[in-house]
C-alpha positions as CSV (number, residue, x, y, z in Angstrom):
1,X,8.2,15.5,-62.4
2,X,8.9,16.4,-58.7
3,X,6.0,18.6,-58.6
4,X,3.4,15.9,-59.0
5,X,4.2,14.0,-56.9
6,X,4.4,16.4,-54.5
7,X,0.8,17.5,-55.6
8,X,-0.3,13.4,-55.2
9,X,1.5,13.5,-51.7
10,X,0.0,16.6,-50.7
11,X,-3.7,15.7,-51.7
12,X,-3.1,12.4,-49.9
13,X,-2.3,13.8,-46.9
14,X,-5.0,16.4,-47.1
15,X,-7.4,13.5,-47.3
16,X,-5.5,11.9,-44.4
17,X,-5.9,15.1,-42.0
18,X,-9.7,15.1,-43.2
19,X,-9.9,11.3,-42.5
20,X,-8.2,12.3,-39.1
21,X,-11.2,15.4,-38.2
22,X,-14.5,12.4,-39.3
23,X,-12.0,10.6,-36.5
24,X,-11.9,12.7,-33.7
25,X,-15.4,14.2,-34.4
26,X,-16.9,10.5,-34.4
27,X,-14.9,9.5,-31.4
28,X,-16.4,8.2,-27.9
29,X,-13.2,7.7,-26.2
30,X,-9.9,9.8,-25.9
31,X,-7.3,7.3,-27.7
32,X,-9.4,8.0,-31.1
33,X,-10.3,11.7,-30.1
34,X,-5.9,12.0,-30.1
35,X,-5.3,10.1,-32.8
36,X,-7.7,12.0,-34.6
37,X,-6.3,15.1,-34.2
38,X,-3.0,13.8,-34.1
39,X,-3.2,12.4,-37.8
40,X,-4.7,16.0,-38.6
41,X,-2.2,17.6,-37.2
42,X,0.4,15.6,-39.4
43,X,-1.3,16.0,-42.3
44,X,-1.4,19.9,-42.2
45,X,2.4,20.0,-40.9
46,X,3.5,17.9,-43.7
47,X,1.7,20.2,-46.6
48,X,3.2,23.1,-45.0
49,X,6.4,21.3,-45.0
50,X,5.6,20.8,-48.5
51,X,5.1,24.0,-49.9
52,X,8.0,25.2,-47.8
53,X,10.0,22.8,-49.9
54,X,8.8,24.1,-53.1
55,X,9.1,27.8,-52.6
56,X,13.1,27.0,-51.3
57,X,13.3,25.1,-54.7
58,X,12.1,28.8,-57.0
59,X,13.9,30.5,-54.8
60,X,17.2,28.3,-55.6
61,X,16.4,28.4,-59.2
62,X,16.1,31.9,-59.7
63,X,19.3,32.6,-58.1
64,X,21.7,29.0,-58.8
């Protein structure tokens, strides 16, 4: 059950980073422009954080 909802969470924040690039691309001041890139940047941290977390939890179950 854990990994969908990491699958949900993970495709929610991959729409959230793309959200955060129509953003940044759109923007005509810097606030947006940052906040654009800043809510990418989340987004793509937090799936990488994500698939860290699932490749410590095979790794755990092979050897525990």
């Amino acid at each position: 059950m854990q990994a969908v909802s990491d699958l949900v969470i993970g495709v929610l924040m991959a729409i959230f980073g793309m959200v955060g690039l129509v953003l940044a691309s759109g923007a005509t001041d810097e606030q947006i422009y940052v906040f654009g890139l800043s809510l990418f940047a989340y987004g793509f941290l937090f799936i990488l954080h994500l698939i860290r977390r699932h490749f410590n939890r095979a790794e755990a179950a092979r050897h525990g």
